[in-house]
C-alpha positions in Angstrom: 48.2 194.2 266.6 49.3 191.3 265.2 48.0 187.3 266.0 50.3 184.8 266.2 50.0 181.3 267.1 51.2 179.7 270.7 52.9 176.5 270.8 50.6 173.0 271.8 50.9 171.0 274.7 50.2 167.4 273.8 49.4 164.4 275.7 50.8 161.4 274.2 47.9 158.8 274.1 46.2 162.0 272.5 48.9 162.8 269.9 48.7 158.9 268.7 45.1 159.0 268.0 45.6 162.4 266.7 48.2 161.1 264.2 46.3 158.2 263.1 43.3 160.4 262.1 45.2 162.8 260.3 46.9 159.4 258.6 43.4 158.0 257.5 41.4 161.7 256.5 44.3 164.3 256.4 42.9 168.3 257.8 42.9 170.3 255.4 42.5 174.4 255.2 38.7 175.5 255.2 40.0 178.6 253.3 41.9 177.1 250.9 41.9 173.6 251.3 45.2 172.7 251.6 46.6 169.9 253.7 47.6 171.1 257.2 51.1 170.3 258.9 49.4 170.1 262.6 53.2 169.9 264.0 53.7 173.4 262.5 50.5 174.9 262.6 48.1 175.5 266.0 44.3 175.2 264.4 42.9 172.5 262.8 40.8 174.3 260.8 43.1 176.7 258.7 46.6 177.8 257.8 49.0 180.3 259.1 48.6 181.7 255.2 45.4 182.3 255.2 45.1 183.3 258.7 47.2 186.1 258.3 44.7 187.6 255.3 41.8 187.4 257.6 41.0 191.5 258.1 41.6 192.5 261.6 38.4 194.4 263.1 38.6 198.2 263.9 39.4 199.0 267.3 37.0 198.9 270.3 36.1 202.9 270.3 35.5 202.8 266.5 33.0 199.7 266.8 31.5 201.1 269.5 30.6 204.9 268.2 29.4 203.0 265.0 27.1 201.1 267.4 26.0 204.0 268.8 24.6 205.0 265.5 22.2 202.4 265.3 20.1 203.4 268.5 18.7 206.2 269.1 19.9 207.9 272.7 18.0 206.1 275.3 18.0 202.8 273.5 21.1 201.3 273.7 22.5 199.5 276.4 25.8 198.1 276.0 28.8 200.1 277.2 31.6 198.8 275.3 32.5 196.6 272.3 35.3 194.5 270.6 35.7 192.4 267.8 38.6 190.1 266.3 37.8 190.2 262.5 36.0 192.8 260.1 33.3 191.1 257.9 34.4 190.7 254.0 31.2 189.0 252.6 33.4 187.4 249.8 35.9 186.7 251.5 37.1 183.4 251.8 37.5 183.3 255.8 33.9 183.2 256.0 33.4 179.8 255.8 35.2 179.2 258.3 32.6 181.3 260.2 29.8 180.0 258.5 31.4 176.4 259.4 31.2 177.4 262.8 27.5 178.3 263.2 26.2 175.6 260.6 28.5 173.0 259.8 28.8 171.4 263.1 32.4 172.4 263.5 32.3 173.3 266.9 35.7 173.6 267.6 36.7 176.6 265.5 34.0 178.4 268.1 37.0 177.8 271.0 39.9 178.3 268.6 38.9 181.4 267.5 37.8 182.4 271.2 41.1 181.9 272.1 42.6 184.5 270.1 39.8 186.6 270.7 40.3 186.3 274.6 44.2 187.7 273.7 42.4 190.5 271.9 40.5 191.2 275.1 43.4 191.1 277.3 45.5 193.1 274.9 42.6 196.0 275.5 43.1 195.0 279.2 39.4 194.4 278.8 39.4 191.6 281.7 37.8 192.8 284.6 34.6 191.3 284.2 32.5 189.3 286.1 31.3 186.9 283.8 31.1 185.5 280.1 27.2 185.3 278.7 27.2 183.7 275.5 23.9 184.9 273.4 21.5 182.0 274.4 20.1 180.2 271.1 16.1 178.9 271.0 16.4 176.0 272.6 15.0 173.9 269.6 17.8 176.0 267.5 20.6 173.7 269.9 18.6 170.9 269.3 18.7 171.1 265.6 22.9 172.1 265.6 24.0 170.1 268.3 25.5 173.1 270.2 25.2 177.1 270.5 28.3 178.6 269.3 28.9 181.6 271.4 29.3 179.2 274.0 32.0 177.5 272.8 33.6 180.7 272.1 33.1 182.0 275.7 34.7 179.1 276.8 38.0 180.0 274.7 37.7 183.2 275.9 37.6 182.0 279.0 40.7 180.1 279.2 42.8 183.0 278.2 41.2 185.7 280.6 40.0 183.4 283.3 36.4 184.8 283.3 34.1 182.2 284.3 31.0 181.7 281.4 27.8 181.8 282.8 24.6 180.1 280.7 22.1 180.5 283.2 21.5 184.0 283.7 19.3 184.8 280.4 18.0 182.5 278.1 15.8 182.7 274.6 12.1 182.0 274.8 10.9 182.9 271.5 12.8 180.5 268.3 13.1 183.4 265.9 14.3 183.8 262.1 17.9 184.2 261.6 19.2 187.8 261.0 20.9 187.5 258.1 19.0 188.4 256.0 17.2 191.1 257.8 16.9 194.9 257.8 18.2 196.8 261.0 14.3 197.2 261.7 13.4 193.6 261.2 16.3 192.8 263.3 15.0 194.8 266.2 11.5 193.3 265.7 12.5 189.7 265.2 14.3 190.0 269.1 11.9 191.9 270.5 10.6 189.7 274.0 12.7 187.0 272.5 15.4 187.3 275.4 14.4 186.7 278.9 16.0 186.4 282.4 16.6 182.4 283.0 14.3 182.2 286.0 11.8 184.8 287.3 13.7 185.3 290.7 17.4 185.9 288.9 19.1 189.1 290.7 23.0 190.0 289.9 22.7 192.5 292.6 25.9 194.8 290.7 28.7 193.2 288.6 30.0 193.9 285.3 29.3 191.3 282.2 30.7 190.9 278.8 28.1 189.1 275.9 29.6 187.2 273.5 28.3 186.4 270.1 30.3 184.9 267.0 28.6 188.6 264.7 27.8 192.0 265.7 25.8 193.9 262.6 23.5 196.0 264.1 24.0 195.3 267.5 20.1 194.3 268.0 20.2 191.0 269.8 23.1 191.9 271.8 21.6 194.9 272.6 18.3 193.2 273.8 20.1 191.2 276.2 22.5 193.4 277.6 19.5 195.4 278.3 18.0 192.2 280.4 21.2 191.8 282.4 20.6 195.7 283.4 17.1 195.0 284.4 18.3 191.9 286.6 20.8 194.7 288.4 23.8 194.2 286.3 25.9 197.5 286.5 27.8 197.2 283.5 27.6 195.2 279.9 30.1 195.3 276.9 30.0 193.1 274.2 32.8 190.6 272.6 32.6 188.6 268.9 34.2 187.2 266.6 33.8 189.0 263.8 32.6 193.1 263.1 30.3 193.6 259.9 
């Protein structure tokens, strides 16, 4: 499938302040760092090049039976997944990822949703009942300003018209990040961490899809997918930005 950009609506007042910024600190690619024509080109954030040598992500069935091989039989939870992008450790792309989740550039999160809510659609993946972004540790939002699967649920949102939903689970325990981690560590470092956002919560039926900006191993998704069950959720599949 290929990804190409959709023309910008712009508001006038908007595209004067717009065009005074760019005047005084020009965008410029995170990839490659070139100077970005905004008229011509949809993100702010990085150019049609290099956008069109990010690796596209297998298809759903292929992430999903590779999932599967990370839980034993009765362990996993989620029912279906889908990704945008394949992970290329050196490749350059990633810091636009890494931007995302620790640069306080916010805004790729939605972008990027965007085209991963087309993906979605293209898979006719739409009949959900809501978006759940992977909560972050409260003091983890504190110290970044924001939790980035949120913004990315909400560009989903706009493109499948999905409402996102923040108050159905929620992270009680601030744990380590999983980068670094071993698929064991991973499960251990989530373990109790996710928890229903109040005691009395009940979906009562309804199908959800989690969204995360990385599925690995599939541990933290998989913990809360396997919350939303216990609260009566019927169905859970899982959406992010980027495969590894």
């Amino acid at each position: 499938m290929s990804i190409s950009f959709s023309h910008r609506k712009k508001n006038p007042f908007v595209w004067i302040i717009n065009s005074l910024n760019n005047f005084i600190a020009p965008p410029r690619c995170e990839i490659c760092q070139s100077y970005l024509d905004l008229d011509n080109n949809k993100y702010e954030f990085i150019c049609q090049k290099c956008f069109d040598l990010i690796p596209l992500a297998p298809q759903p069935d292929v992430i999903y039976n590779r999932l599967i091989s990370n839980f034993d039989k009765d362990d996993l939870y989620i029912n279906g997944a889908v990704s945008l992008f394949s992970m290329k450790e050196n490749h350059n792309y990633m810091k636009a990822i890494y931007s995302l989740k620790y640069s306080g550039f916010s805004r790729i999160g939605s972008e990027l949703g965007k085209e991963l809510g087309r993906l979605i659609k293209f898979y006719n993946k739409i009949n959900f009942d809501a978006l759940v972004p992977v909560p972050i540790h409260h003091a983890r939002k504190r110290e970044r300003g924001y939790n980035q699967s949120e913004y990315i649920a909400k560009g989903i949102s706009e493109i499948i018209g999905c409402p996102v939903k923040t108050d159905i689970i929620k992270r009680k325990k601030y744990t380590q990040t999983q980068t670094l981690l071993s698929k064991t560590e991973r499960r251990t470092n989530v373990a109790n961490a996710i928890v229903p956002y109040n005691k009395n919560m009940k979906l009562n039926g309804g199908s959800f899809l989690l969204i995360d900006d990385v599925l690995t191993t599939g541990s933290t998704l998989n913990s809360c997918a396997k919350i939303l069950l216990s609260l009566g959720a019927k169905n859970v599949e899982v959406a992010t930005l980027v495969y590894a």
